[in-house]
SERO-4910 file (N, C-alpha, C, O; in steps of 0.05 Angstrom, whole numbers):
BEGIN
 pado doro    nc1    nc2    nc3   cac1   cac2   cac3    cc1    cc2    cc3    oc1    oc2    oc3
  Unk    A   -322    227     43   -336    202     45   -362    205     60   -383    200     48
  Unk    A   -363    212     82   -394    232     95   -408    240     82   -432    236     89
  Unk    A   -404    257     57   -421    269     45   -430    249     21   -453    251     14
  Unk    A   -413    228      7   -418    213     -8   -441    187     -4   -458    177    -19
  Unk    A   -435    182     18   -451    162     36   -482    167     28   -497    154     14
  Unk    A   -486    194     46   -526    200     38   -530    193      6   -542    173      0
  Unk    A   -521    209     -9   -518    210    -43   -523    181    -54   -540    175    -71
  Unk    A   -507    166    -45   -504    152    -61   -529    124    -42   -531     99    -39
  Unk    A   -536    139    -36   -557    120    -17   -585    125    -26   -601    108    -32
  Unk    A   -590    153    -25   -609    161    -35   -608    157    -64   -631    152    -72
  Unk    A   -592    158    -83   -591    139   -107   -596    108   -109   -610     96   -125
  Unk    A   -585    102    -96   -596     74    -99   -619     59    -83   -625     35    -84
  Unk    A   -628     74    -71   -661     68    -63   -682     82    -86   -706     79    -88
  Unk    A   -667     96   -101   -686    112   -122   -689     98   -151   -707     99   -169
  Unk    A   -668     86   -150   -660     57   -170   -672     36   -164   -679     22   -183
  Unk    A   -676     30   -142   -681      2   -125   -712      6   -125   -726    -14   -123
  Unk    A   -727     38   -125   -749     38   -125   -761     30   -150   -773      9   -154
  Unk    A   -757     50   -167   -768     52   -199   -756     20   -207   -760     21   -231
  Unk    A   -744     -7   -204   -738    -29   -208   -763    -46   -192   -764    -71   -192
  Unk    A   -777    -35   -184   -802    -44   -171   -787    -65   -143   -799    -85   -139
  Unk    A   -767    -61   -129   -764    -72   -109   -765    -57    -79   -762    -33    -76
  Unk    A   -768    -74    -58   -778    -65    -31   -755    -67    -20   -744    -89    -18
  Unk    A   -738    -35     -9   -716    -27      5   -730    -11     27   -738     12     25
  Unk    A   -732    -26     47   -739    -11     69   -718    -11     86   -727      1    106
  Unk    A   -695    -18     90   -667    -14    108   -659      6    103   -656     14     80
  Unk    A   -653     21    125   -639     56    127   -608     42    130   -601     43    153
  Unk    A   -585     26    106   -558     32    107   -545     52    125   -531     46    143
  Unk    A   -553     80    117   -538     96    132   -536     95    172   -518     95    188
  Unk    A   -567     93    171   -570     86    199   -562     61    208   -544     60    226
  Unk    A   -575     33    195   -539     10    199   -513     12    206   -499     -3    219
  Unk    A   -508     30    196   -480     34    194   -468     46    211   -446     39    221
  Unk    A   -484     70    217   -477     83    238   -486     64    269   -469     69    286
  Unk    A   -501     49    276   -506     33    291   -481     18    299   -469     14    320
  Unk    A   -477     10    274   -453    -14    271   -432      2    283   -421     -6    304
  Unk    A   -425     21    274   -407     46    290   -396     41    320   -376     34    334
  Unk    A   -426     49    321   -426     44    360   -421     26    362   -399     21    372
  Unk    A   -439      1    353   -427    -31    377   -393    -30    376   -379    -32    396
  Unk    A   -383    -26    350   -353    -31    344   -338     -8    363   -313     -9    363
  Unk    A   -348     10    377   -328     32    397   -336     27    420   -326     35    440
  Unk    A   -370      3    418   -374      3    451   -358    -26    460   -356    -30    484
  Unk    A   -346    -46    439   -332    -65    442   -303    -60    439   -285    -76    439
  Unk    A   -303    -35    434   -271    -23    444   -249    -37    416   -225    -38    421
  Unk    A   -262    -46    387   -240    -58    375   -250    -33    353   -271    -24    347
  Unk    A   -222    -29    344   -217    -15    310   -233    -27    294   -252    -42    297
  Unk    A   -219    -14    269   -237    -23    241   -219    -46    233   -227    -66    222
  Unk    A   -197    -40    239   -172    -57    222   -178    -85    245   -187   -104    232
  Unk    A   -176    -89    267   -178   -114    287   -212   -124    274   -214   -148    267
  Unk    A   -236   -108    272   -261   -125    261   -260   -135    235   -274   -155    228
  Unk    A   -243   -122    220   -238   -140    195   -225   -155    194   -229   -171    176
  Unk    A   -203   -160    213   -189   -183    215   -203   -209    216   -202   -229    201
  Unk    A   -216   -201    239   -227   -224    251   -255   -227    240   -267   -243    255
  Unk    A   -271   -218    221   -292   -233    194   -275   -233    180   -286   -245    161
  Unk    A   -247   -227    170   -237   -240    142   -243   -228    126   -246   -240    105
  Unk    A   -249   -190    128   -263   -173    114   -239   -157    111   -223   -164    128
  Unk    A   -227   -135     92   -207   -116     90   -221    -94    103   -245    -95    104
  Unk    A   -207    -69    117   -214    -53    136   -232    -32    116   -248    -15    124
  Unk    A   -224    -38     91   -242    -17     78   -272    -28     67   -283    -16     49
  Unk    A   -279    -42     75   -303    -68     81   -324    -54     92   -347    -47     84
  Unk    A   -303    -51    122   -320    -49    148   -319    -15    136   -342     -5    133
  Unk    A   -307     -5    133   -314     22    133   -340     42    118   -355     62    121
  Unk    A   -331     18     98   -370     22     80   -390     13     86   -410     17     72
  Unk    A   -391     -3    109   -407    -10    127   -424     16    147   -445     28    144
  Unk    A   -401     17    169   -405     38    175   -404     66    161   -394     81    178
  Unk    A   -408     75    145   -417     96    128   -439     92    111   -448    111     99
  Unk    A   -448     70    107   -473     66    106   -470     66     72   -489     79     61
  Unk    A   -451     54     54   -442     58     32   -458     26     20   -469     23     -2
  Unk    A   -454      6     41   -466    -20     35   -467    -37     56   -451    -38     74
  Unk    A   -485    -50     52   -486    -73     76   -472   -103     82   -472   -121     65
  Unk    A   -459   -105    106   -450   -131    101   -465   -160     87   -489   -161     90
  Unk    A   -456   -179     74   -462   -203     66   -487   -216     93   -483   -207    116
  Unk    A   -510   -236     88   -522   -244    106   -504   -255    133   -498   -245    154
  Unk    A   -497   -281    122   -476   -290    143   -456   -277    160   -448   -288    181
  Unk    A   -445   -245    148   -430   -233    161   -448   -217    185   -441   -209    208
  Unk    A   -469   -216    174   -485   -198    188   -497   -217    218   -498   -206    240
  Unk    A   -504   -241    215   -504   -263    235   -478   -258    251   -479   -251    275
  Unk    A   -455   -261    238   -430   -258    250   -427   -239    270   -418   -245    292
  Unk    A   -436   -211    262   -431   -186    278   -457   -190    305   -455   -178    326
  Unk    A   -478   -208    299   -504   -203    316   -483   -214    339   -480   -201    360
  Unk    A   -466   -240    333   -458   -253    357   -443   -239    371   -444   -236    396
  Unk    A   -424   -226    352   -396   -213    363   -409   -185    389   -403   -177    411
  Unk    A   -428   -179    369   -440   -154    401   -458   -161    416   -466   -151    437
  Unk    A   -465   -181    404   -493   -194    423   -517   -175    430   -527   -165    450
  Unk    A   -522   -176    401   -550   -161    397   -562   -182    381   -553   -205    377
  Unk    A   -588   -169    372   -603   -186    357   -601   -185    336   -590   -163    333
  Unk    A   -606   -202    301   -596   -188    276   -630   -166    273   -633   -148    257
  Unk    A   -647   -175    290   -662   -151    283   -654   -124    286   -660   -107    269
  Unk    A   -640   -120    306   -629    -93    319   -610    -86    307   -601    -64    314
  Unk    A   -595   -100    285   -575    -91    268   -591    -81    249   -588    -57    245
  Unk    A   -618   -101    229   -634    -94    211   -636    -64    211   -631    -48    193
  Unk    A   -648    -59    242   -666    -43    247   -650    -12    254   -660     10    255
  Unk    A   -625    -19    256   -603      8    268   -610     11    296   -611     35    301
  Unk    A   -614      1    311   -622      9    336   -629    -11    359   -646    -28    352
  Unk    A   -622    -12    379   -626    -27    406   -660    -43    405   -677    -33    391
  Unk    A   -663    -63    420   -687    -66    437   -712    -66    413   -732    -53    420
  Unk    A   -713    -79    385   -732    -74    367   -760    -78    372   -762   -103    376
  Unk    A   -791    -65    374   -811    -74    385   -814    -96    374   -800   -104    355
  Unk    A   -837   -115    387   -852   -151    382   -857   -143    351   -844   -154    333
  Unk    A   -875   -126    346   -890   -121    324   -875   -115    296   -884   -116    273
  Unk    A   -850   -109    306   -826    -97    278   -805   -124    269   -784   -123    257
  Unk    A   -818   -149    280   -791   -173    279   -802   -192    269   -791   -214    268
  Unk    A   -830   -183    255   -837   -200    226   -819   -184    206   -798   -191    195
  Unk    A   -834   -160    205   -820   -151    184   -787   -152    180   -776   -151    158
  Unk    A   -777   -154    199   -750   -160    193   -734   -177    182   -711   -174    172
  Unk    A   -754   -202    186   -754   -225    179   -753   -221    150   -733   -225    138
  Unk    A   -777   -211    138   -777   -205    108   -763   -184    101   -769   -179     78
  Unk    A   -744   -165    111   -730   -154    101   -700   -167     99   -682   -165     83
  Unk    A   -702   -178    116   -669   -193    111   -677   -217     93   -658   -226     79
  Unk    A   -700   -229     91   -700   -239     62   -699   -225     32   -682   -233     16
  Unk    A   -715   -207     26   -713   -192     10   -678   -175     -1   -670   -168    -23
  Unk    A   -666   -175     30   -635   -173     32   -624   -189      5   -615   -185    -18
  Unk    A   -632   -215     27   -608   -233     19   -610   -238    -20   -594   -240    -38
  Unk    A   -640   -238    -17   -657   -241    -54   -641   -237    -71   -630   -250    -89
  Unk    A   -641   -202    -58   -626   -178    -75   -599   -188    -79   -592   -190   -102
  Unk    A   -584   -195    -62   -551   -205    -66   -550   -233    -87   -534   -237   -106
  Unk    A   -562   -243    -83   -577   -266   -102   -577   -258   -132   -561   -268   -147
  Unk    A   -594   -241   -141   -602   -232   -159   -573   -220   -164   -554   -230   -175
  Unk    A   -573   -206   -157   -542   -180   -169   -517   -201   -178   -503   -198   -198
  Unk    A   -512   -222   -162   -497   -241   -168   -501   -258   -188   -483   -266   -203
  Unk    A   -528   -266   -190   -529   -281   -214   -533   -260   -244   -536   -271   -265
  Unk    A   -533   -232   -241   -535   -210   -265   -504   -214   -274   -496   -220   -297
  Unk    A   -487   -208   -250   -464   -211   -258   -449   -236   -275   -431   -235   -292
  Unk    A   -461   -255   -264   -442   -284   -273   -458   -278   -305   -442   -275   -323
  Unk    A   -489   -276   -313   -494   -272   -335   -482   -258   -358   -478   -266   -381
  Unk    A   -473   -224   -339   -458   -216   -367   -431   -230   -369   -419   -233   -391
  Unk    A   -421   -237   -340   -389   -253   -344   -399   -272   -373   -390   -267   -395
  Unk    A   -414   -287   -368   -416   -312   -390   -422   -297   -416   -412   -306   -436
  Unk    A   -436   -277   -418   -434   -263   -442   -414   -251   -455   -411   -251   -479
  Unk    A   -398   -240   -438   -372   -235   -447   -350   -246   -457   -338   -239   -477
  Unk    A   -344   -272   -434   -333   -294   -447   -343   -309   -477   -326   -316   -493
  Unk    A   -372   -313   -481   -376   -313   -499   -369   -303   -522   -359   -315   -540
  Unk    A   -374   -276   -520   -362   -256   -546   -333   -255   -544   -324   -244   -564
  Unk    A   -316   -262   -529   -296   -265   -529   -285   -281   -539   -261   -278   -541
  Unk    A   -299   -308   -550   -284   -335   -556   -294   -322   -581   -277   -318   -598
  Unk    A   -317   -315   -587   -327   -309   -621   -303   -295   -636   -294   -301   -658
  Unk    A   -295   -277   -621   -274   -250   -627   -250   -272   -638   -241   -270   -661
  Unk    A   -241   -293   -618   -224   -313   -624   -230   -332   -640   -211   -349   -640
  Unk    A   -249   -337   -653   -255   -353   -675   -263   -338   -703   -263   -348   -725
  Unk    A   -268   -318   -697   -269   -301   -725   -243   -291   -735   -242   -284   -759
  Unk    A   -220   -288   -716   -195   -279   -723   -184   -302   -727   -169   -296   -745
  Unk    A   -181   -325   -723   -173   -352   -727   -180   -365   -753   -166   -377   -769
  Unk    A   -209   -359   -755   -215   -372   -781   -211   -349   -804   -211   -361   -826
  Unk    A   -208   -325   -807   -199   -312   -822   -164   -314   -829   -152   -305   -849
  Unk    A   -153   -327   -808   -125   -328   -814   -115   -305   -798    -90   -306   -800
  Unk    A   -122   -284   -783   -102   -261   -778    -95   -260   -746    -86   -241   -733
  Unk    A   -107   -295   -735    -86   -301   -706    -64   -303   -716    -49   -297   -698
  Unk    A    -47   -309   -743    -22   -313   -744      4   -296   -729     25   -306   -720
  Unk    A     -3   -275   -729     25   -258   -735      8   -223   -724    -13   -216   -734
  Unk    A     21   -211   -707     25   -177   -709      0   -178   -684     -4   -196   -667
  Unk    A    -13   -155   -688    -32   -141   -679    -58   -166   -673    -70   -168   -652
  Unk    A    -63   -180   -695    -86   -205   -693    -74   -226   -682    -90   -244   -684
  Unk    A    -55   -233   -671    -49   -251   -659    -39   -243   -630    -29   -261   -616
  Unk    A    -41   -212   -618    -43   -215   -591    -76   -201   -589    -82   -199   -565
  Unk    A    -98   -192   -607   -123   -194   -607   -131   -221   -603   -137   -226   -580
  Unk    A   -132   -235   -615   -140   -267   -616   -134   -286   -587   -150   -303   -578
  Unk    A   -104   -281   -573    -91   -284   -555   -104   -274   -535   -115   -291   -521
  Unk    A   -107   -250   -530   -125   -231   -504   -151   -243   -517   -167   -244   -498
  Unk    A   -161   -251   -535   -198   -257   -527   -197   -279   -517   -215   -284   -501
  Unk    A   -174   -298   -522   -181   -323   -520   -167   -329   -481   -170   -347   -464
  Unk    A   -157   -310   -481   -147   -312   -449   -176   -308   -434   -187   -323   -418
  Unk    A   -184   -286   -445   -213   -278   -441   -229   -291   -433   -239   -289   -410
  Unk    A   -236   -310   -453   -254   -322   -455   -251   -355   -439   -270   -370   -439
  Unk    A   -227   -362   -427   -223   -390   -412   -220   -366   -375   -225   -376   -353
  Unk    A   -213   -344   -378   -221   -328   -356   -257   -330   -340   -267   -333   -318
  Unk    A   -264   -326   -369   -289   -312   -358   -313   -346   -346   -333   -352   -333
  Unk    A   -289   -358   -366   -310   -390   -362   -292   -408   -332   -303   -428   -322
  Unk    A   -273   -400   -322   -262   -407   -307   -279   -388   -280   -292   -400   -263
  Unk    A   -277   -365   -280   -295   -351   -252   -322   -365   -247   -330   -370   -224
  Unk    A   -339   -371   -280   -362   -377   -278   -370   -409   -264   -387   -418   -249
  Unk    A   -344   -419   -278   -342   -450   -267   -358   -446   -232   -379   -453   -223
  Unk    A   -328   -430   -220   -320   -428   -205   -346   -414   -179   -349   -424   -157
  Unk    A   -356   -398   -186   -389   -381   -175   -404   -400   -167   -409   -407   -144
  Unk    A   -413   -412   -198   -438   -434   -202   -431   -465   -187   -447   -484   -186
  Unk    A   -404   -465   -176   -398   -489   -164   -405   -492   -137   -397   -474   -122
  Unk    A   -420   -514   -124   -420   -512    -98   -406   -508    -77   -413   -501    -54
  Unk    A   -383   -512    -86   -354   -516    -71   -350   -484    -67   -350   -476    -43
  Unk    A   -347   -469    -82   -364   -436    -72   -363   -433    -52   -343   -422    -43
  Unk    A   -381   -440    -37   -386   -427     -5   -361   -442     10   -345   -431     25
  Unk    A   -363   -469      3   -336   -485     13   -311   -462     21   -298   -456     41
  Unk    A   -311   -453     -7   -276   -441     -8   -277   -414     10   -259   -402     22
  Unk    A   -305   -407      8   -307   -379     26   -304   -386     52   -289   -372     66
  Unk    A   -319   -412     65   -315   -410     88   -291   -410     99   -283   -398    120
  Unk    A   -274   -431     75   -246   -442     84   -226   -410     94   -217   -403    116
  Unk    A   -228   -401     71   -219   -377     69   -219   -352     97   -203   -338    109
  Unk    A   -252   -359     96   -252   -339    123   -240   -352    149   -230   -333    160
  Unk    A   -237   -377    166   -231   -394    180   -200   -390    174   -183   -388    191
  Unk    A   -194   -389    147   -164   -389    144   -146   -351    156   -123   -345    164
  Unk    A   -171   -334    152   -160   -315    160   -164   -307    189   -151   -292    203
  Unk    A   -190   -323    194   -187   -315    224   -175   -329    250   -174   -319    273
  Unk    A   -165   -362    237   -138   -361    248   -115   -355    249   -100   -364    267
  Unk    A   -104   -332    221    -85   -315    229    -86   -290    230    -64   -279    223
  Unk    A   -102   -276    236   -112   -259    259   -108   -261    284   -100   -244    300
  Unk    A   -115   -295    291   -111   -295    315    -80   -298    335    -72   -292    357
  Unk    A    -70   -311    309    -39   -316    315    -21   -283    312      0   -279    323
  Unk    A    -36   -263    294    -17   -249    300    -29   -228    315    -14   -208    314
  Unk    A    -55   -222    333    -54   -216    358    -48   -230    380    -44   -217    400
  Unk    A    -45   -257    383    -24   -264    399      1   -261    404     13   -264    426
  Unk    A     11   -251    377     52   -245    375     42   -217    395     60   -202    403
***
């Protein structure tokens, strides 16, 4: 995993370049940052995931510099060590006056990017589902949903395709962030109950 980390970093800033976008965050050095606060606040990987509502293998690609937390998580962690989110931006303590514009526009450009990749995704979702209902209307109107082989084809597209329109519903809905927050609030009060047991 050490060795995969640089690799696959230095790949995707080389992707991220030739896509004509501005990656100026060193991940790896994030991460390793993130490292430290999490051993100088004395908690595991498994107790910090608990408590953002993240799985421990989350945090671990975090710190290895594999990907960066979500914006809001990343607010989350500024509080939890009580640093600045520049100094997380930035991998390092104490960021100069002069480096906390730019940070500013790098954690926008961040967040852009998560923006964008999300909405690529829900696109091909909806494309898929699309071709998926086609698949189920061309076997339907030919007659060969009946019976055998075309009728669990027709069956799997058409699951498919109330799948793929059900996630999309579900993304594009405002209630979205709703269910995330709920979600996280829901796990990190039982986190809390079972470091209390």
């Amino acid at each position: 995993a050490v060795l995969v980390a640089p690799v696959f970093h230095s790949l995707w800033c080389l992707v991220a370049q030739r896509k004509g976008m501005v990656i100026k965050m060193d991940q790896i050095k994030i991460g390793q940052f993130l490292k430290q606060l999490r051993t100088q606040k004395g908690l595991t990987q498994e107790r910090l995931a608990e408590s953002l509502g993240v799985s421990n293998r989350t945090v671990s690609r975090w710190e290895n510099g594999v990907n960066l937390p979500d914006f809001d998580l990343l607010i989350e962690l500024s509080k939890l060590y009580d640093v600045g989110l520049e100094e997380i931006i930035h991998g390092q303590r104490k960021v100069p006056e002069a480096e906390r514009e730019q940070t500013i526009r790098q954690v926008a450009e961040y967040a852009e990017e998560k923006k964008r990749r999300l909405l690529k995704s829900l696109h091909i979702l909806a494309w898929l589902g699309a071709a998926a209902d086609l698949v189920y209307l061309l076997l339907d109107s030919a007659g060969l949903a009946e019976s055998g082989f075309g009728e669990f084809a027709a069956s799997y597209a058409s699951g498919l395709a109330l799948g793929a329109l059900i996630v999309f519903v579900i993304f594009t809905s405002p209630w979205f962030s709703h269910i995330h927050q709920t979600r996280k609030r829901l796990f990190q009060k039982l986190g809390g109950k079972n470091g209390a047991a």
